[in-house]
C-alpha positions, 0 to 999 in steps of 0.5 A: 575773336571770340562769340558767346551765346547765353540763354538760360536753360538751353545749352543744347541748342546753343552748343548746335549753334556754335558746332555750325560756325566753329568746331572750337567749342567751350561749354562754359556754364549749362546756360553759355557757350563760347566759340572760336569765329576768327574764320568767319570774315572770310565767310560772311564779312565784318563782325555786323555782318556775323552777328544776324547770322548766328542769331538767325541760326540760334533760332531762340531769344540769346545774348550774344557778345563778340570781344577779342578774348573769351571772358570779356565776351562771356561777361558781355553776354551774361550782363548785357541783353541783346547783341553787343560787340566789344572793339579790341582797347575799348572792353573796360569802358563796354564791361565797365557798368556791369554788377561785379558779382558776375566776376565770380571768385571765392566768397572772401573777394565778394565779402571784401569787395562788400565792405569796400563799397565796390559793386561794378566793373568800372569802380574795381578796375579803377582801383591801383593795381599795387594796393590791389596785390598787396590787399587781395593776392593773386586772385585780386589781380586776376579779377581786376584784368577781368573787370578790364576785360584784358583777360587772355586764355585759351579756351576749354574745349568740350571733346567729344569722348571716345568710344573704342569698340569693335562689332562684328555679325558673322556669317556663320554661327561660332561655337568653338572657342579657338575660331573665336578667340581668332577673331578676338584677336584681330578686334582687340589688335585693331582697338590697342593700335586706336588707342596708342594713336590717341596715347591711352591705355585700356583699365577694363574689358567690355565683351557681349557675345550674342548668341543663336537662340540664347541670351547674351553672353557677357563678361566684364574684366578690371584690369589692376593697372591700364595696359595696352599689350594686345596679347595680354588682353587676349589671354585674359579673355581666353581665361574668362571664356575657360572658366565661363564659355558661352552657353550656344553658338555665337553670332554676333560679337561686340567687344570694347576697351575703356580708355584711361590715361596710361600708368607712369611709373618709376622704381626705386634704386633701392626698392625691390622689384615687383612683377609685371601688371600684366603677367601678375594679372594673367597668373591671378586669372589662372588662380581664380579660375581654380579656386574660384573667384570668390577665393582670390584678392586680398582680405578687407575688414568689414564695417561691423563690430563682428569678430573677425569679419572680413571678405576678399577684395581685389588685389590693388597697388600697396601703399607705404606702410606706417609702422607704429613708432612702438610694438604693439600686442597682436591677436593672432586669431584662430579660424575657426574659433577652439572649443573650450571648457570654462570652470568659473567661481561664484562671481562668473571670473574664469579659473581654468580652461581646457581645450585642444589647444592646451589648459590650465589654471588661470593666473589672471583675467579682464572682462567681460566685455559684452558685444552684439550685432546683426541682430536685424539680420538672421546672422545674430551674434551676442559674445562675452569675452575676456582676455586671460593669462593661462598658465603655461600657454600666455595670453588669450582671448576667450568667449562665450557664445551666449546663443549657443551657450558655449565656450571658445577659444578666439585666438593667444596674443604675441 
């Protein structure tokens, strides 16, 4: 048997309500609740005995239905004031009066339902089921076992989340990195056997060191892939700690791995190998923390017109690459841009470039095509560029800098 509390606005008190008489809990909608009481004949007797005490215990105004299945009680609830119990065999008579826009379903069912006149329980549980199927599919049989109130699920129980953190005061301030990489250790080693109880991995590391005298130290760690090797979660913290140390003696720790779902992953027979997650990880902490941060992850374009504007993102998974179906010309852009000399004709048309990339007569050009930006942000830019052929050097984009009033090279086509 199944209760269910409905009052508007109040889900917090009625959750309390159902956490005192079952831990099997549903959060249906912010205002209904429903909750597992078949225990609770052993407890207080017949089902007219529990119904006062859970009204007792709600302690505000709220509808109550009791049925042998969690839909029949909820729509009980919403449509029928009061208390109601609904015997096992007698749900569609009981359901029967109720507006059948408490059924809920997707906006055609409502529309069909509409132009067919059918506006209660009753009238669409009396339709022939076949005719039902052919008309409205799947989910027109579904409706109509919950119009008769025979519907049969289990509930959606609302777990609490868990949290999986370790903290720990010392007794005497650390200010050396191996004792405190030692306790590091014992505090992710307890955290990784809690998560393999529960069948989790960890996609990211939380970690504040309180010190003496000084604010906190924190650090944040994204993982690329869930794990789950204690070892390798330390190593990766040891790293941080190497490239960032606390600033003053530590005294208090607190340390925390985000759960996620582990990863599930299958090779290709044909598909090369690719290195470990976690040793790939390890190697990258040990690059940024000689190169900086900042100069490690793979390149994004930027959303601007800008040329060649790009900033470094994190290394993730590659996906499968479309390649187009023909070639394509490509821009193999020079970084920085070459300084060029530009001899042009009356009508502005490039006629011969010299750089340190090379020169010549131009044999052929298009443009200009002018573009700007950033004009609402002190990194302005305002270009006129052209493509063209230079003689013995092929294919090229040029442009001028009309802030600086210069010429460049951007890059040659392949």
């Amino acid at each position: 048997m199944f209760a269910c509390l409905h009052a508007p606005g109040n889900l917090p008190l009625l959750v309390e309500c159902a956490g005192y008489f079952s831990p099997l809990i549903e959060e249906t909608s912010p205002d209904t609740t429903v909750f597992d009481i078949r225990g609770l004949r052993w407890i207080y007797g017949t089902l007219e005995q529990i119904v006062p005490e859970i009204q007792r215990r709600v302690g505000i105004p709220a509808s109550l239905a009791i049925a042998s299945n969690p839909d029949a009680a909820v729509h009980a609830a919403r449509g029928i004031h009061g208390a109601t119990i609904l015997p096992q065999g007698q749900e569609a008579a009981i359901l029967a009066p109720l507006p059948l826009y408490l059924l809920g379903g997707s906006s055609e069912f409502a529309r069909t339902m509409d132009l067919w006149g059918i506006y209660t329980f009753g009238e669409f549980a009396g339709l022939p089921p076949l005719g039902v199927a052919a008309r409205l599919g799947e989910e027109g049989v579904y409706m109509q076992q919950l119009a008769r109130g025979a519907g049969n699920r289990q509930l959606r129980l609302c777990v609490d989340p868990q949290v999986f953190r370790e903290e720990k005061e010392l007794e005497d301030p650390v200010d050396l990195l191996e004792p405190l990489l030692f306790l590091l250790s014992q505090m992710i080693n307890e955290l990784c056997k809690r998560l393999y109880i529960y069948a989790l991995s960890a996609n990211e590391i939380r970690l504040r060191l309180g010190l003496e005298r000084a604010l906190s130290h924190t650090a944040r760690l994204s993982l690329p892939a869930p794990m789950l090797d204690s070892k390798v979660l330390l190593k990766l913290l040891q790293l941080e700690l190497n490239d960032r140390p606390p600033q003053a003696p530590v005294e208090k720790i607190r340390l925390e791995l985000m759960p996620v779902k582990p990863r599930a992953t299958q090779h290709g027979l044909f598909l090369p190998s690719s290195p470990e997650p976690e040793k790939l990880e390890i190697t990258l902490a040990r690059i940024r923390g000689l190169a900086g941060a900042a100069n490690v992850g793979a390149a994004e374009l930027m959303d601007t017109h800008r040329p060649g504007a790009f900033r470094m993102g994190p290394l993730t998974t590659a996906k499968g690459v479309i390649l187009p179906l023909r070639p394509k010309l490509a821009l193999r852009r020079f970084r920085p841009p070459c300084h060029a000399q530009v001899w042009r004709t009356d009508h502005g048309k490039p006629v011969r470039i010299f750089s340190s990339k090379g020169g010549g007569r131009v044999v052929a050009c298009a443009g200009p095509w002018r573009t700007s930006g950033d004009w609402w942000t002190g990194e302005v830019w305002c270009h006129q560029e052209w493509d063209v052929e230079i003689q013995g050097m092929g294919v090229s984009r040029i442009y001028q800098d009309d802030l600086q009033g210069q010429w460049f090279i951007e890059g040659s086509y392949d």
